[in-house]
C-alpha positions as CSV (number, residue, x, y, z in Angstrom):
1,X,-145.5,-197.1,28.7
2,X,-144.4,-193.2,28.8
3,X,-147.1,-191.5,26.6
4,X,-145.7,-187.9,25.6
5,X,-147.5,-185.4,23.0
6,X,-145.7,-184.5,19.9
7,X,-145.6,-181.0,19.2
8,X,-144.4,-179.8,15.5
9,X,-143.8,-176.6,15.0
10,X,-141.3,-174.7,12.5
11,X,-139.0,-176.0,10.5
12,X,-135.6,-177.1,10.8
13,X,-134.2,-174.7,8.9
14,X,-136.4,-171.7,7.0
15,X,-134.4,-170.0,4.3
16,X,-135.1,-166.9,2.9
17,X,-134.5,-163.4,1.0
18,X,-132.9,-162.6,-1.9
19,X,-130.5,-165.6,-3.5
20,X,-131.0,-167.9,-1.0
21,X,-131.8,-170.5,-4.0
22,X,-128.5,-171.1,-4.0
23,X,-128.2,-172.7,-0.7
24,X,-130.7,-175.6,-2.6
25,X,-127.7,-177.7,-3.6
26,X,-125.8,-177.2,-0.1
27,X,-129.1,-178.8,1.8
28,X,-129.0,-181.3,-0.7
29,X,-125.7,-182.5,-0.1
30,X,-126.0,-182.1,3.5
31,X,-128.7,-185.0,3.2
32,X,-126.7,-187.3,1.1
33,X,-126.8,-185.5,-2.5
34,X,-129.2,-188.2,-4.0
35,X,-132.7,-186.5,-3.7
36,X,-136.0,-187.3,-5.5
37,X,-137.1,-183.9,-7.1
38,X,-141.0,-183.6,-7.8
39,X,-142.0,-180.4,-9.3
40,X,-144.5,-179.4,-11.8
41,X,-144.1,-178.2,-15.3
42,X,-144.8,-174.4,-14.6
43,X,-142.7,-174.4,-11.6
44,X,-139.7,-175.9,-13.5
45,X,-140.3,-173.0,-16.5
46,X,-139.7,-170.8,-13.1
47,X,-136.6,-172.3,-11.3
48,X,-135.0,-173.3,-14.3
49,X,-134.1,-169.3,-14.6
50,X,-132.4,-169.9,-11.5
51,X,-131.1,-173.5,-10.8
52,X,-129.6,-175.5,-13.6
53,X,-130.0,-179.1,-13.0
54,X,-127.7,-180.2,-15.4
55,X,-124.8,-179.0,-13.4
56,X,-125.7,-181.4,-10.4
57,X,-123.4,-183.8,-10.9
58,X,-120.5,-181.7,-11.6
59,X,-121.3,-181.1,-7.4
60,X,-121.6,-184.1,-6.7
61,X,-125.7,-184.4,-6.7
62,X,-127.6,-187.4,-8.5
63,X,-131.0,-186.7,-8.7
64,X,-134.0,-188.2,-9.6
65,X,-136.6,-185.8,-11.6
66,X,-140.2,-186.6,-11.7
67,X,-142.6,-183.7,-13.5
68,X,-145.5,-183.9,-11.9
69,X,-148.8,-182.3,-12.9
70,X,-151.4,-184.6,-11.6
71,X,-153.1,-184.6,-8.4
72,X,-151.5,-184.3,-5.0
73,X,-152.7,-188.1,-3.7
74,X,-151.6,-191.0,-1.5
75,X,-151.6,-193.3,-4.4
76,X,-148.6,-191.1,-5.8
77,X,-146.7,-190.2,-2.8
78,X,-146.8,-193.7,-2.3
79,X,-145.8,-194.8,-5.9
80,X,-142.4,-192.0,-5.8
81,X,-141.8,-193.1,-2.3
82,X,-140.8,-196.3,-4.1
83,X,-139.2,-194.7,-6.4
84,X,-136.6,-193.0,-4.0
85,X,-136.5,-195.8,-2.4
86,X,-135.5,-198.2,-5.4
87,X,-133.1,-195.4,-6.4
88,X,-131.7,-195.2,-3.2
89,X,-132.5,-191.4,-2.9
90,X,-131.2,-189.6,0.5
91,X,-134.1,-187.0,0.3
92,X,-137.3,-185.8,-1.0
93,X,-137.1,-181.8,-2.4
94,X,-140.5,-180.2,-3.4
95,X,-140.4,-177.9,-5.7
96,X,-143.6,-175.5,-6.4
97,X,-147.0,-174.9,-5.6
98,X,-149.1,-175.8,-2.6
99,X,-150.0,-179.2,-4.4
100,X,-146.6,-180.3,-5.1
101,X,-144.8,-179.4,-2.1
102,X,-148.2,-181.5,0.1
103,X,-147.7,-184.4,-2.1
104,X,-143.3,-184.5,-1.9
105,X,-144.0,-183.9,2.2
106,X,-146.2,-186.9,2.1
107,X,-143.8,-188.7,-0.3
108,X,-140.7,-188.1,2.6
109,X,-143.8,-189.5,5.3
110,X,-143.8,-192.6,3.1
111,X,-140.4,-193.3,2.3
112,X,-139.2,-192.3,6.1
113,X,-136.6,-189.4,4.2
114,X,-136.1,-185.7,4.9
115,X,-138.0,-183.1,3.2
116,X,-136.6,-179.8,1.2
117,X,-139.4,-177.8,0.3
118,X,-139.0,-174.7,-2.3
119,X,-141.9,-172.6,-2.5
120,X,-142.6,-170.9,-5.8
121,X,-145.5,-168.3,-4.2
122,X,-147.0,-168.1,-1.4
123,X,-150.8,-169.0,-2.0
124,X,-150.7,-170.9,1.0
125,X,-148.3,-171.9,4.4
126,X,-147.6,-175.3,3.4
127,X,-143.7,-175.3,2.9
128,X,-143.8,-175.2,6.4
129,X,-146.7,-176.8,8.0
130,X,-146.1,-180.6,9.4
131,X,-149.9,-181.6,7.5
132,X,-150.1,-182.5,4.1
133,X,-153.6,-182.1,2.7
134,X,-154.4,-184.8,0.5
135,X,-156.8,-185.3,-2.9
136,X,-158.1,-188.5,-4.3
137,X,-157.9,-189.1,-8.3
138,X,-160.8,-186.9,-9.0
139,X,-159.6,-183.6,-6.9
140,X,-161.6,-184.1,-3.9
141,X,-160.9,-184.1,-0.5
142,X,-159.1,-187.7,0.7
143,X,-158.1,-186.2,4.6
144,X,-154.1,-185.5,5.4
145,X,-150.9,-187.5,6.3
146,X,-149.3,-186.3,9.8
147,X,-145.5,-185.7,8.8
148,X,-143.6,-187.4,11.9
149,X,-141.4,-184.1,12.5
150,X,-140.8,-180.7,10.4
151,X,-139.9,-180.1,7.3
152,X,-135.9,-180.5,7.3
153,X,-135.6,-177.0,5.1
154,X,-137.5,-174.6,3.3
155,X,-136.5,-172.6,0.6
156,X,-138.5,-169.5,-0.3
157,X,-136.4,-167.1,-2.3
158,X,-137.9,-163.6,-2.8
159,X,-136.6,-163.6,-6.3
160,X,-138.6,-166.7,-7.4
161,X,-141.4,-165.8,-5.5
162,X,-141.7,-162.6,-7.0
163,X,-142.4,-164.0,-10.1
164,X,-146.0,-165.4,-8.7
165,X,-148.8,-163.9,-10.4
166,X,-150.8,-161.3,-8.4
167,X,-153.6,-163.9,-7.7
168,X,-151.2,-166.0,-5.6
169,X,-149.9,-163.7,-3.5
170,X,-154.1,-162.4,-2.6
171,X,-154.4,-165.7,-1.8
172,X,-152.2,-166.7,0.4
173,X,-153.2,-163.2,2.2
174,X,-156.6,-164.1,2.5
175,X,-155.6,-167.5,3.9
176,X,-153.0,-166.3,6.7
177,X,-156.1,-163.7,7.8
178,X,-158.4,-166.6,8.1
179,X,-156.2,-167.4,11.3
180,X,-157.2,-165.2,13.5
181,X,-161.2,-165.6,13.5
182,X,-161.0,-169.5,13.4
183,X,-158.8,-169.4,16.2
184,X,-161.3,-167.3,18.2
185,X,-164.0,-169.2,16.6
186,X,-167.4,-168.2,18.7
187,X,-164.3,-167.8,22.1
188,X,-163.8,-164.7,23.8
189,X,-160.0,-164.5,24.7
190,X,-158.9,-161.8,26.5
191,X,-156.1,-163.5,28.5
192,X,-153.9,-166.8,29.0
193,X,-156.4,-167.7,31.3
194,X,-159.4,-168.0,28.9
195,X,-157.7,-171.2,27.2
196,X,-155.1,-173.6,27.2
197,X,-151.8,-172.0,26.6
198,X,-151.0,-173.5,23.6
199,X,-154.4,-171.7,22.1
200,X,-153.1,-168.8,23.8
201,X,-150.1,-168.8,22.0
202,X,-151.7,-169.4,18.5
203,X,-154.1,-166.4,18.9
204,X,-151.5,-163.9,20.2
205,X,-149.8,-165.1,17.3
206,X,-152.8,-164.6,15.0
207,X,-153.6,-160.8,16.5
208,X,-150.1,-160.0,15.7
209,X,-150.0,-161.5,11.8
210,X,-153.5,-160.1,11.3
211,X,-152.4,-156.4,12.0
212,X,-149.4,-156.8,9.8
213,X,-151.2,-158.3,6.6
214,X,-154.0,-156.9,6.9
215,X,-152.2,-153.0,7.5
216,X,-149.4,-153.8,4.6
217,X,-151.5,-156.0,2.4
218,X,-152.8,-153.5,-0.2
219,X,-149.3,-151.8,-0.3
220,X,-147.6,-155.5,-1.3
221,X,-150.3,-156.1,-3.6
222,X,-149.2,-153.0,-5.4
223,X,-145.7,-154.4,-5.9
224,X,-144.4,-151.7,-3.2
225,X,-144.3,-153.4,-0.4
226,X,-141.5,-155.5,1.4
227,X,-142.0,-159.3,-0.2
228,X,-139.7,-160.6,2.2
229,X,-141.6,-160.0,5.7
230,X,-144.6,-161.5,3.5
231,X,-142.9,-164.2,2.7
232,X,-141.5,-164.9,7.0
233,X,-145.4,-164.1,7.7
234,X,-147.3,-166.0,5.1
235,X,-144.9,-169.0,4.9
236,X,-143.5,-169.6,8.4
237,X,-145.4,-167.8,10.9
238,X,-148.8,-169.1,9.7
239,X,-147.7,-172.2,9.9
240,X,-146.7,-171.7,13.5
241,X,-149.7,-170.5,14.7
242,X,-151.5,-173.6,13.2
243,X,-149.0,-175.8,14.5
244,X,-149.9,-174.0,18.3
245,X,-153.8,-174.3,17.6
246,X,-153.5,-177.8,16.4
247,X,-155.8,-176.3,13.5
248,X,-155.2,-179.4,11.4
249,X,-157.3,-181.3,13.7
250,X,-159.8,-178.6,14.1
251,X,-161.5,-177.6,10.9
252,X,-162.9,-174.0,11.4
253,X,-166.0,-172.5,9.3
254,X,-163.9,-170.7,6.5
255,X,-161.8,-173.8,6.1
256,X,-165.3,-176.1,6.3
257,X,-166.4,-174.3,3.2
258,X,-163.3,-175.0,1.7
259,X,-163.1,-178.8,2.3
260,X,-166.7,-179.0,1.3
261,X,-166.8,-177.2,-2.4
262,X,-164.0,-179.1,-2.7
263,X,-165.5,-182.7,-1.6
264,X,-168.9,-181.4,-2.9
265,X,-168.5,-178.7,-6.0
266,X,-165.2,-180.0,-7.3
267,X,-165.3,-179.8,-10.6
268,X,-167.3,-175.9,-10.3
269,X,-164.4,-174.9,-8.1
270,X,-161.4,-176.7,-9.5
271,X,-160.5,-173.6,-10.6
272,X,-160.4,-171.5,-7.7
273,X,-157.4,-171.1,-5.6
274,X,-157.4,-172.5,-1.6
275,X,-157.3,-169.2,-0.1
276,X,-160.0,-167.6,-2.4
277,X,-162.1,-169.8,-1.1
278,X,-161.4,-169.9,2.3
279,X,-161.2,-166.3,1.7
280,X,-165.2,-166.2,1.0
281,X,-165.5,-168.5,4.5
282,X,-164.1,-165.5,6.5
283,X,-166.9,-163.1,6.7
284,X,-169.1,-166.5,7.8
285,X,-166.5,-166.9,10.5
286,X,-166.8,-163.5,11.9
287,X,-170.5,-163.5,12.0
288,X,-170.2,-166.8,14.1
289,X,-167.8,-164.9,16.4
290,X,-169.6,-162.0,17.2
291,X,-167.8,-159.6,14.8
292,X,-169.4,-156.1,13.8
293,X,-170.6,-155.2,10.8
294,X,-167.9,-153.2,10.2
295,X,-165.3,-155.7,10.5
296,X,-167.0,-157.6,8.4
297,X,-166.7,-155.3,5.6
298,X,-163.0,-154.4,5.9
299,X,-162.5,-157.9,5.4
300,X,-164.8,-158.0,2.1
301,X,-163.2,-154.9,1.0
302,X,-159.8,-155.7,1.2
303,X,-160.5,-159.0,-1.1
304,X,-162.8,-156.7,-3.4
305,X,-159.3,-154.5,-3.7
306,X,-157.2,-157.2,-4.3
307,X,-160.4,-159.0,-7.4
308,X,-161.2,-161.9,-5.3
309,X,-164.0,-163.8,-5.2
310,X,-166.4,-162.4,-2.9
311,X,-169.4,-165.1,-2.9
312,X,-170.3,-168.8,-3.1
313,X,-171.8,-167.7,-6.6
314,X,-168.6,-166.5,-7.8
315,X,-166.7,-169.8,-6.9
316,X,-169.7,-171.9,-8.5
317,X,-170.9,-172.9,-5.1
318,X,-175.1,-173.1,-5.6
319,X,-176.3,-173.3,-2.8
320,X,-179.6,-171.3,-3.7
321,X,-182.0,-174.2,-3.2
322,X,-183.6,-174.7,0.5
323,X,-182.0,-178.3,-0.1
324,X,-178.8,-177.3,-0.9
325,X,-178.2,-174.7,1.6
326,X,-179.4,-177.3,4.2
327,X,-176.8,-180.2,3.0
328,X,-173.8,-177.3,3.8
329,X,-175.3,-176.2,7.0
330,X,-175.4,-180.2,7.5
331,X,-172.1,-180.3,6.8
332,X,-170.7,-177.5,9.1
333,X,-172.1,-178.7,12.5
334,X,-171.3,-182.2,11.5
335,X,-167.8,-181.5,10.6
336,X,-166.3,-178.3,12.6
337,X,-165.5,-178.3,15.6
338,X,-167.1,-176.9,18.2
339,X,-170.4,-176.0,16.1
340,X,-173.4,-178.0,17.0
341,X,-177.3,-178.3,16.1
342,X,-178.0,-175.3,18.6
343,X,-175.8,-173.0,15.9
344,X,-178.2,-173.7,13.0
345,X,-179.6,-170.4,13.2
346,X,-176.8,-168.4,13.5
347,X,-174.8,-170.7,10.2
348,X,-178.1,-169.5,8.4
349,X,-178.3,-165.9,8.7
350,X,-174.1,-166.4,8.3
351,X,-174.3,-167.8,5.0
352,X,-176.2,-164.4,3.7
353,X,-173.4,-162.8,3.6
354,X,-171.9,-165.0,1.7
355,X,-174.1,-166.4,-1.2
């Protein structure tokens, strides 16, 4: 039997800038104009401003709304999978945050239908990325679904997008600029020939969107900025470089400390964003690369510019007992890759920096 390796990059169509919501009900119809909308409560308060449902069927589109506020799951990508399928949907179309978008990606897994993803912010690169990150019923981690190929079309319209709250937007910085250190991660890469060339690809990749975001971030933040390269970079090229380092398969340290509050300090971090805590993994990540003190702190001041979290304490992470700060250190050689029982030391004198 032929055995061949599945590379997913991209997407099949990225849509972007100014007005480009209105190519929404053109994709739609290109998939059959039947499509299973999921999209939360604030999201719909947003794109109703600028997508009135009630004129789909005047074009010809029949869809099927579900509101949904709850937890991005199996259990309910599986449960509207039936749904499309009952109703004889032609698509899947996510609407909103991170969450949504993850669970309608994992609903068009399940139901074996393409995938329109409309991104109101850009917290994270999930309108794009082939992995949907999963939750059980209580908010902690449950793993991720493959998706078979990419996502069919995204959607990210600079007017919607705009109307994300400040937080989102430092988020979804702080998450893209976790990249580049977890793709070095402890590796010195100086050439193609220090790694495979996929690897090589991801981190040229990662230099190039580190320079950008982290030279243009303050001036976005301030609203003066050009939103649409942010968008291209946070939402597509992100992605990319994650598809290249297969970093869905490799859990890095800023991204372990994110899977752990979340399997381990849910309920104290339930309300803290994905890349403000991922955001307070970077500086542990550097450390464990090598990086100078001084990098270090351009990182930490960047998120202090931008009122981010800057600590485990801030994201009501305790890990102040000797017991507690062992069960994370645990964690991180058990569960990243490339980190084993000889890196104790270093993870220790890491996490200072960050508690």
């Amino acid at each position: 039997m032929f055995e061949y390796d599945s590379l997913r990059v991209g997407a099949g169509k990225f849509i972007y800038g100014s007005g480009s919501i209105k190519a929404l009900t053109r994709e739609i119809i290109s998939l059959g104009s039947r499509p299973l909308i999921i999209i939360g409560s604030i999201a719909k308060a947003v794109i109703d401003k600028f997508v009135d449902f009630s004129d789909f069927p005047s074009l010809g589109i029949f869809p099927e709304i579900i509101i949904h506020d709850g937890v991005c799951s199996k259990e309910f990508a599986h449960q509207y999978a039936s749904i499309a399928l009952a109703a004889r949907c032609t698509c899947i179309v996510g609407i909103g945050g991170g969450k949504n978008l993850d669970l309608a990606k994992c609903t068009s897994v399940f139901s074996d239908l393409p995938v329109i993803t409309v991104p109101t912010s850009i917290a994270t690169c999930v309108a794009s990325s082939t992995i949907c990150v999963m939750y059980d019923e209580n908010g902690r981690s449950d793993g991720s679904v493959s998706m078979h190929k990419e996502c069919d079309t995204v959607i990210a319209d600079t007017d919607v997008i705009a109307t994300q709250p400040k937080r989102l937007l430092a988020s979804g910085i702080l998450d893209s600029m976790a990249k580049y250190p977890e793709v070095q991660h402890g590796q010195k890469i100086e050439s193609y020939a220090d790694c495979d060339l996929e690897k090589y690809i991801s981190y040229v990749n990662s230099k190039a969107l580190h320079e950008f975001i982290f030279n243009e971030a303050k001036t976005v933040y301030d609203g003066k900025g050009k939103l649409d390269e942010f968008i291209l970079s946070l939402l597509l090229h992100t992605s990319l470089i994650s598809g290249f380092a297969r970093g869905s398969n490799q859990q890095k340290l800023a991204h372990g400390i994110y899977y752990y509050a979340r399997t381990v300090f849910t309920d104290e971090c339930r309300k803290f964003l994905h890349g403000e805590i991922v955001a307070v993994g970077i500086p542990l990540q550097l450390y464990f690369n090598g990086a100078s003190s001084e990098e270090i702190s351009e990182v930490r001041s960047l998120m202090e510019y931008m009122n981010m979290p800057l600590s485990l304490t801030e994201i009501g992470f305790d890990v102040s007992s000797k017991e507690s700060r062992k069960a994370l250190v645990d964690y991180l050689i058990d569960s990243t890759v490339d980190v084993n029982e000889e890196d104790r030391g270093k993870l220790e004198k890491g996490l200072d920096l960050i508690v």
